[in-house]
C-alpha positions, 0 to 999 in steps of 0.5 A: 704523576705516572709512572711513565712521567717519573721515568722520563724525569729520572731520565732526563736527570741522569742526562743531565749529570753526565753532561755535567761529568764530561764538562768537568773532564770526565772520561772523553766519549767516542764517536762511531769513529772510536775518536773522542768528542771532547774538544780539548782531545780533538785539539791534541790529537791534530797537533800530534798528527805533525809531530815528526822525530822525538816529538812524535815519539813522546807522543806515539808511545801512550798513543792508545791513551788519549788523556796522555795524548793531550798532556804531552800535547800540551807540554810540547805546545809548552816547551816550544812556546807554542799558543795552546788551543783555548779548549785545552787550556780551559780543560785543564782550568776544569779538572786541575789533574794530570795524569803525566806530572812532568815537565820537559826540561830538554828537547833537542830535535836534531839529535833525537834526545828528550827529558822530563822531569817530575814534578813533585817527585824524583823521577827523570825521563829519558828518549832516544831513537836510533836509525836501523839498517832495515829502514826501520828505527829503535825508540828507547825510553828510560824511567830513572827513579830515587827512593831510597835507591836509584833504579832504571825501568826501560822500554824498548820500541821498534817503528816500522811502516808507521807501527810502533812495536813494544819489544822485549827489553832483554832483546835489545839491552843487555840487564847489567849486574854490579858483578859485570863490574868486579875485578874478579867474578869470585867476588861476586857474593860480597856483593850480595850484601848491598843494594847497587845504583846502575844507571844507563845514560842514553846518548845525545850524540853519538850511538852507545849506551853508557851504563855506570855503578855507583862506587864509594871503594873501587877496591874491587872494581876494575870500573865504573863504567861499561859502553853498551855498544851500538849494533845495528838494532841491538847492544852489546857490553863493551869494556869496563873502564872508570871514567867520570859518569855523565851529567844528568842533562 
């Protein structure tokens, strides 16, 4: 065999091994377009161009990545009893991995409100818009995780002229410490001693954030909540009160 003859070979297997990759869910290729070939991403990314609300939302935040695209994709197709597309069903018989491992568990369209849990973890995932006066609309998305300690991860987007802009937390959301909570603010260096859950609850209805601290002695506390009230695209802390926090739904 010459030289020539076992480069053509080596080729046509290394042609053949990354066919085989791309069936068994290898990362999609692009077209000259930069939109991925592979049937099941084709499939997500036309569903996903008539999601309108909190469904398009979930999906416009990982946007960029079109492994996310078509796991959202499907958990809406899910939720929705909606048929899933065989392609997307058969990729997901292949590879038997996910790369967003929850499920929605409440979607309410007409309020803008959605959650997600995890499967096989603790972690909950919250989403909701607000109106702006601009024309333009405030995503907010919240990550609530356990282990040992109960802690929120935000993320703040602003949607105007059909572009999604990541903004800074601090922003928008005012950080809340367990000292916002005290009696009296000399206080604040016992609080150094132990690690405080604070969570913040979006809203289903309504427009505030209510953010709560988890007490066992409101000795003191002059509460155990505190309104982040709505102003036309950012928040404001409101008064702290106790009250009965919030279900988790």
């Amino acid at each position: 065999m010459t030289l020539q003859q076992i480069v053509s070979h080596v080729i046509t297997l290394l042609s053949i091994l990354a066919l085989s990759a791309a069936a068994v869910g290898a990362p999609p290729s692009k077209g000259d377009s930069g939109v991925s070939t592979n049937p099941a991403y084709m499939a997500s990314e036309h569903y996903a161009k008539n999601l309108k609300g909190i469904e398009y939302f979930f999906i416009e935040t990982t946007r960029a990545k079109a492994e996310m695209t078509l796991e959202k994709s499907r958990l809406l197709m899910l939720y929705n009893k909606q048929a899933v597309p065989t392609v997307i069903n058969d990729y997901f018989a292949r590879t038997e991995t996910h790369v967003f491992p929850y499920a929605i568990s409440l979607l309410d369209q007409k309020g803008g409100y959605l959650k997600l849990t995890c499967i096989g973890c603790e972690n909950t995932q919250y989403m909701t818009y607000w109106n702006v006066s601009d024309k333009s609309k405030l995503v907010v998305e919240i990550d609530h995780s356990c282990g040992p300690v109960c802690d929120d991860q935000i993320k703040v987007y602003n949607f105007k002229d059909r572009v999604l802009t990541k903004l800074r937390r601090d922003q928008v959301i005012p950080r809340i410490k367990a000292a916002d909570f005290l009696l009296e603010s000399k206080n604040a260096p016992l609080l150094e001693q132990d690690a405080w859950e604070i969570a913040y609850h979006l809203p289903r209805k309504g427009k505030d954030i209510l953010v709560t601290l988890f007490l066992t002695d409101k000795t003191l506390f002059k509460g155990n909540c505190l309104p982040l009230l709505w102003k036309d695209g950012k928040f404001e802390k409101g008064e702290v009160s106790f009250c009965t926090p919030p279900s988790a739904s």
